[in-house]
N, C-alpha and C positions, 0 to 999 in steps of 0.2 A: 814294426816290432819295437816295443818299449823294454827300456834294461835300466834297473836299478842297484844300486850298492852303496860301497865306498870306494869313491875315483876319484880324480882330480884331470886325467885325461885320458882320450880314446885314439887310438893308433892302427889308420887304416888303409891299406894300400901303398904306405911310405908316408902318409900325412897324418900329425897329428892335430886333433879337435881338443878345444879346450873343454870340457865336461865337467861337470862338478856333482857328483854321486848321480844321476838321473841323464838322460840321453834314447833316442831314438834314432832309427835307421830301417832303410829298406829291406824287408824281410824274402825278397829275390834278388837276383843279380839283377847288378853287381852288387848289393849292399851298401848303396848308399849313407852315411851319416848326414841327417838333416839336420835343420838349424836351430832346429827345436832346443831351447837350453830354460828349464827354469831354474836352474843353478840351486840346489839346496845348499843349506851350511852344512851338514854334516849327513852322516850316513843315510839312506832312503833302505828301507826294509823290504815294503811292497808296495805293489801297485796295481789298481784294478781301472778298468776301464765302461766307460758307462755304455749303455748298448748299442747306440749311435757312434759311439767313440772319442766323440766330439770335448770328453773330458776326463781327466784322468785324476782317480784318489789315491792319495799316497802317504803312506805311513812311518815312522823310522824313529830314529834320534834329532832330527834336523828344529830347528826355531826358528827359523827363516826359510823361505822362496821366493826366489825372483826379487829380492831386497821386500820381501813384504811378513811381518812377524807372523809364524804359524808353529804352532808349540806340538811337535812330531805326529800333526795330519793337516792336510791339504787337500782341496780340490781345486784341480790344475785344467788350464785352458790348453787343450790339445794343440793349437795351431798358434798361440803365443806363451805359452808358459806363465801366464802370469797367475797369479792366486783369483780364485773365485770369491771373493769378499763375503758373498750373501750365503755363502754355506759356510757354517760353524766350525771352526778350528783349532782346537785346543784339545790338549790331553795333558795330564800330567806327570807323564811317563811314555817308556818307550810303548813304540805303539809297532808290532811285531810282523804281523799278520791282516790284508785286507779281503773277500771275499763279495762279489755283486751277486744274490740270487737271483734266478729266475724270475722267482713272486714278489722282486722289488727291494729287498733291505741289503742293505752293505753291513755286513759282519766285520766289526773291528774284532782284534783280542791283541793283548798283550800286556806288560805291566804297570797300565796306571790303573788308580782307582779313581779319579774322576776326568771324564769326557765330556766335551758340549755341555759344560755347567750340570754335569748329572753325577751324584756317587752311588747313586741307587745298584751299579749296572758295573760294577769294577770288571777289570779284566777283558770282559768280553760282551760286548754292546752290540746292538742294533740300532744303525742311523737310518736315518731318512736319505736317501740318496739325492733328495730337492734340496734341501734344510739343512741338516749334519743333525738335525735331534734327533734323540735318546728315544729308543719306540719301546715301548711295554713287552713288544713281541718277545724280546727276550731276556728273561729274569730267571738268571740259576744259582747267584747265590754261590759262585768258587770261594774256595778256601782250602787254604792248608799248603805242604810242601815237604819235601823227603829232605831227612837227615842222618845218614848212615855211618857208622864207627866202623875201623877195621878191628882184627882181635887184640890189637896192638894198642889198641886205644886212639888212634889217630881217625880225625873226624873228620868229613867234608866240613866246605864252608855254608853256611847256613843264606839258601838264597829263596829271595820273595817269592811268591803266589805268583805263576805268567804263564800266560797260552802263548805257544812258540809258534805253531803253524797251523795249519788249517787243508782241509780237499774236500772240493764237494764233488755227490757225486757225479754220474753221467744222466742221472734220473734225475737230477738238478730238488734231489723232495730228500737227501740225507748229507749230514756232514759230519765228519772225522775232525775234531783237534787232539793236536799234542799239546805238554806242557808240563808247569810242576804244580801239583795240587793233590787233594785227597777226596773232597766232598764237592759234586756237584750234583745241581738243582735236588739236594737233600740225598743224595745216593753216593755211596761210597765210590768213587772212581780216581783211579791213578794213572798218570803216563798219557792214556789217550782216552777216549769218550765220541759216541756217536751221536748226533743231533736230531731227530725227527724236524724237519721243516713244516712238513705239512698241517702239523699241530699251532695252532694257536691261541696260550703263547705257544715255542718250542718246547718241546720234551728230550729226555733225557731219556734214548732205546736202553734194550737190556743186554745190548752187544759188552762183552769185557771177559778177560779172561782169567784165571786162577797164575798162568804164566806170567803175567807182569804186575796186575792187583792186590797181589797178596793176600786174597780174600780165602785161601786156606792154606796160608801160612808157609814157610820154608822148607825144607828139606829136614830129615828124612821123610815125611807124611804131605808134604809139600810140594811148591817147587822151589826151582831157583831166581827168583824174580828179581831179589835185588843184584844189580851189575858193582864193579867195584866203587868202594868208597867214595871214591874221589868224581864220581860221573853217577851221582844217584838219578838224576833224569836222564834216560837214555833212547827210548822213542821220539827219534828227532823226526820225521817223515814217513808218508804211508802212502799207497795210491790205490785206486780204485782197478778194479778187472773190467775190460769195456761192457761187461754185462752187468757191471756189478755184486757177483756174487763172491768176490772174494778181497781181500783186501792184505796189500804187501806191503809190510813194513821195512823200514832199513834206520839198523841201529849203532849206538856207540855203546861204551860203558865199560870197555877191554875184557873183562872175564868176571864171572859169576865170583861174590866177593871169597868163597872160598873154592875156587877151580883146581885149585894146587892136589885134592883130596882123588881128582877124576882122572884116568887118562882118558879119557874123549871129552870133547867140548860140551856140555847141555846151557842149557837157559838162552835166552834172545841177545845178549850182548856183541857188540859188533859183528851181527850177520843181518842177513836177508830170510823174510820168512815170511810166510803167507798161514792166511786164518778166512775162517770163514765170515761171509758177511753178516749172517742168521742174526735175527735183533734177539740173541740169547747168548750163556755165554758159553766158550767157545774154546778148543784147543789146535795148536797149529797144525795144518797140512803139510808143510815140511818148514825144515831152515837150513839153509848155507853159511858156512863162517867162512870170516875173512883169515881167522889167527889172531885178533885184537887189533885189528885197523879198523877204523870207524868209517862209516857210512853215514850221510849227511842228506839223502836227497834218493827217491824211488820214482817212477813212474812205469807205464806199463800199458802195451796195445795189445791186441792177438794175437802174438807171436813171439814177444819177447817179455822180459822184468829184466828192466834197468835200473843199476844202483852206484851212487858215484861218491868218493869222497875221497881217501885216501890209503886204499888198500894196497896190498901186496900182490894175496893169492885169494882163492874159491878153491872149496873142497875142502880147507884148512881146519878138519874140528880135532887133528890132533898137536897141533901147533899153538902156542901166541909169541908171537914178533920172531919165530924160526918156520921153515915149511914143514909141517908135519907131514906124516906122512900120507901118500894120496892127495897131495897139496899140490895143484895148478898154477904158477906163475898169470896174475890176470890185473895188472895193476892200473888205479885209476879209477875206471868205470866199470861195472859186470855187466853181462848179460846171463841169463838164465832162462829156460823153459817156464813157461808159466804153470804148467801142469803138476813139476814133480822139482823145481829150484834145480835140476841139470845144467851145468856152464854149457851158452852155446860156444860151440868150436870150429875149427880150421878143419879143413879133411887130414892136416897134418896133428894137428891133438891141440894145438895152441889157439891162445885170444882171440876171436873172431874180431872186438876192437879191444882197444886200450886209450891210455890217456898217461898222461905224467901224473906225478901224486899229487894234484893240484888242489884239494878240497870242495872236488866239485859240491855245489851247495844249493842247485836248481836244476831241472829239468821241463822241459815245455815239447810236448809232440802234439807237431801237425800234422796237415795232412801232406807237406811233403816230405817232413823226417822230423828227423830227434832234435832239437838244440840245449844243449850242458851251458851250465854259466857257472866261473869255478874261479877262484883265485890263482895266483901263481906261487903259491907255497913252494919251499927251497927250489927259486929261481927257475921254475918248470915251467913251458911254455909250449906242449905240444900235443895235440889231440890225434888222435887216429893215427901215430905215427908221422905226422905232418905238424912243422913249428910255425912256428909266430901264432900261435892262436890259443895264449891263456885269458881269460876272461870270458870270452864267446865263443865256442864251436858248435857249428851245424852239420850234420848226419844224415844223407840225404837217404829218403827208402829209394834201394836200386829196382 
């Protein structure tokens, strides 16, 4: 198992490792930390692995690896950490999000506008996974970025054009990014966008919906798509249904910018919510609020939808930051039914799991369970009811 962040060390079993944002370890017991260090400077974002394994791309804030200059991307020598010299590494900008498809290209995104001596390809590029060049395959042309006023006249801050994450699917032929933008490859799209692979170059499906796009406008004729002011991007993560027909979001943005007007919750901000996958556009199958705690990170097998970042409750659409009512105490992480967003529960009515309010900010299910990777926001350090384990918890399916 490969874990990237912002660290400086890893603390395991009573020992700690000196680590420098990047680290690896045995993904069975005991869980091992190996020796593996190629020490970045500064933060590591992602990391994808090549299909042998035998090398590892990685993306973030960092300008350095292993003492060797690489301006936030890298390919890394699996079994010594040192930089791949002969593959091209440069960006000039954070570099966010990495993806290896199936049919061969490594999908960078994030906010630089030029990569591997390329500007043609801002944001979101396709390398060569031999090389690190700039491939044709994919030219869409992002632009643009949200800027929302309250009535009060107080404005967000005004931030660049950036793809923030990425999911492909399980059919390894579509991909989902988030981010802040308006127009991609010539089509109006906001928040998030689905990729056609199979196309080449790639296309730009006609998956998107009137709930986050704005593509017929506000309320009252409308929806409520913009979240508050101050969190105009708020599709931070999505995951795919193991069949792929459906796809769960999990969001931030506290409350629709005027929620004060409703007593129930509407619009996608800080909940869970599922849409369909249909390459058209689309209105949601259900949604679950948290009350205005943000959600950072979804993923999803046959049997559950997992959401983690720093909630309270589920059920919560008459509440924010109080439990409204019909409001479930579920703080941490959720689970829910994938069918209809139901919390699963206890036969007593309570959390099936929980977590400390830790910012869980990733999820990865294998096939022998869930593992969370989260920070430890106000000094929280415990998963499942079990401590010392903020950074990395594992879930085993019983």
């Amino acid at each position: 198992m490969y874990a990237v962040g912002r660290f400086s060390e890893i603390i395991w079993n009573g020992a700690a490792y000196s680590r420098h944002n990047i680290f690896s370890f045995q993904a069975t017991a005991p869980y091992t930390v190996t020796s593996w260090k190629p020490d970045a400077n500064d933060e590591v974002n992602s990391i994808a692995l090549s299909p042998n394994c035998s090398d590892a791309y990685i993306g973030g804030a960092f300008t350095s690896v292993h003492g060797t200059a690489a301006d936030h991307l890298a390919k890394v020598s699996t079994s010594t950490g040192t930089v791949i010299l002969s593959w091209a590494h440069d960006a000039n900008n954070l570099v966010n999000t990495l993806v290896l498809t199936p049919n061969g290209h490594l999908i960078a995104g994030g906010r630089f506008t030029s990569i591997n001596g390329s500007t043609t390809h801002p944001y979101l590029a396709s390398l060569n996974p031999s090389t690190g060049a700039v491939q044709p395959y994919l030219a869409l042309r992002i632009s643009g970025h949200y800027h929302y006023c309250s009535r009060a006249g107080v404005c967000s801050a005004k931030v660049s054009t950036t793809i923030y994450n990425q999911q492909l699917s399980h059919s390894g032929t579509l991909l989902l990014e988030e981010g802040d933008f308006t127009s991609v490859g010539g089509q109006a799209r906001q928040q998030i966008f689905m990729l056609n692979l199979a196309t080449d170059p790639v296309t730009v499906t006609g998956w998107t919906s009137p709930e986050w796009d704005g593509s017929q406008g506000n309320l009252p004729h409308g929806y409520p798509y913009q979240c508050w002011y101050g969190e105009p991007f708020y599709i931070r993560s999505a995951a795919w249904s193991p069949n792929d027909s459906v796809i769960y979001l999990a969001t931030t943005g506290e409350r629709p910018w005027n929620w004060r007007y409703f007593s129930r919750r509407i619009g996608l901000c800080d909940a869970t919510s599922a849409f369909p996958a249909r390459q058209t556009p689309v209105k949601h199958l259900w949604v679950n609020y948290t009350g205005c705690d943000s959600l950072y990170v979804a993923a999803a097998d046959p049997y559950a939808v997992y959401v983690g970042g720093h909630p309270r409750w589920i059920d919560n659409a008459h509440g924010c930051n109080y439990a409204g009512s019909g409001a479930i105490p579920y703080p941490g992480m959720q689970v829910m039914h994938p069918g209809n967003g139901t919390p699963l529960l206890t036969a007593s009515g309570k959390a099936q799991y929980s977590m400390a309010r830790a910012n869980a900010d990733d999820m990865v299910i294998t096939l022998a369970g869930l593992w969370i990777a989260s920070s430890n926001r106000f000094g929280s350090n415990a998963c499942n009811q079990v401590s010392s384990h903020a950074g990395i918890c594992f879930l085993p399916y019983k």
